[in-house]
C-alpha positions in Angstrom: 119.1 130.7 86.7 116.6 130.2 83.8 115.8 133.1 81.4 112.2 133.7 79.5 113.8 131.6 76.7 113.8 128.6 78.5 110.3 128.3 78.8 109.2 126.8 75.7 107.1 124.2 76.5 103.7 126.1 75.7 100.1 125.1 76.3 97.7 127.1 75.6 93.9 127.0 77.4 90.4 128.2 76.3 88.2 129.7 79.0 85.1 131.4 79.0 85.6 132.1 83.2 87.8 134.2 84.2 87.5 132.6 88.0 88.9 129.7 86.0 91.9 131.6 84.2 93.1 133.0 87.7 92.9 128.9 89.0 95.4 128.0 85.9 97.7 131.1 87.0 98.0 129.2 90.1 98.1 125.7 89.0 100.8 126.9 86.0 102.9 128.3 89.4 102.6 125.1 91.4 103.4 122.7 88.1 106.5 124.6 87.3 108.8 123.3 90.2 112.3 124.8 89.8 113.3 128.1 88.7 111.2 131.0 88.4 107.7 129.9 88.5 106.1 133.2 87.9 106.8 132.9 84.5 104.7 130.3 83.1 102.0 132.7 83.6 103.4 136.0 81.8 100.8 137.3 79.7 97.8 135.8 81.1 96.3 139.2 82.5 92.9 139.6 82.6 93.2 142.4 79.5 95.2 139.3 77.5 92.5 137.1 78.3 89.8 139.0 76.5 91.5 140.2 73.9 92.7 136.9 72.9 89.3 135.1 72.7 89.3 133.9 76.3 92.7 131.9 75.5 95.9 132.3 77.8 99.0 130.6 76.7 101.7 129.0 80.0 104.9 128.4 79.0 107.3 125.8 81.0 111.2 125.0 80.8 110.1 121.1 80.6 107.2 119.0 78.7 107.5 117.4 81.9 106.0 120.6 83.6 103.1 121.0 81.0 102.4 117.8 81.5 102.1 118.0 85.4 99.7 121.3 84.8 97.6 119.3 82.7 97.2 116.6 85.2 96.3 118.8 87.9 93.8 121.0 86.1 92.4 117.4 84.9 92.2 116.5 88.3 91.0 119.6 89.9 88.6 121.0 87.8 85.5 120.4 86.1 86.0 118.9 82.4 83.8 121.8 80.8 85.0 124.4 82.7 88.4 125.1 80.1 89.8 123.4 77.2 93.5 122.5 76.1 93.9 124.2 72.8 97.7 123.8 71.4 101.0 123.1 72.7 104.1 123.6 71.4 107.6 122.3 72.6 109.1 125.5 70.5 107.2 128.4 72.0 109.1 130.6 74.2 107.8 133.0 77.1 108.3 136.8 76.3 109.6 139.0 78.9 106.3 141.5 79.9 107.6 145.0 80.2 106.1 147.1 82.5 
């Protein structure tokens, strides 16, 4: 079973629509295709959305993964609807406490 530190393949996104940020939420789920795919999506709440500038970071336990969530929001959404802002291969997910 995977823990929050193997998702280090980060990517974070620059939205200005939230409607947008809740699409990557889903897309991040669907990309991640073993393991726990609720996690690439820790700490994208709507609160961490604005107070981060309108940028969520994902997190994945393979580049492979990132890569597949790129691909999709490529292919599913408009090109000026979010942007790809950084992506680190050394950037583990957190563990959210409740």
């Amino acid at each position: 079973m995977s823990d929050h530190k193997d998702y280090k393949f980060s990517i974070t996104v620059h939205s200005e629509d939230l409607a947008v940020v809740n699409c990557l939420r889903s897309l991040s789920q669907y990309s991640q295709k073993t393991s726990n795919n609720r996690i690439p999506w820790g700490g994208t709440k709507d609160a961490d959305w604005k107070n981060d500038k309108c940028h969520v970071t994902f997190h994945f336990t393979s580049e492979s993964y990132r890569e597949g969530f790129k691909s999709e929001v490529k292919r599913l959404l408009p090109d000026n609807c979010c942007s790809f802002i950084e992506e680190s291969n050394n950037n583990p997910a957190h563990k959210i406490s409740k």
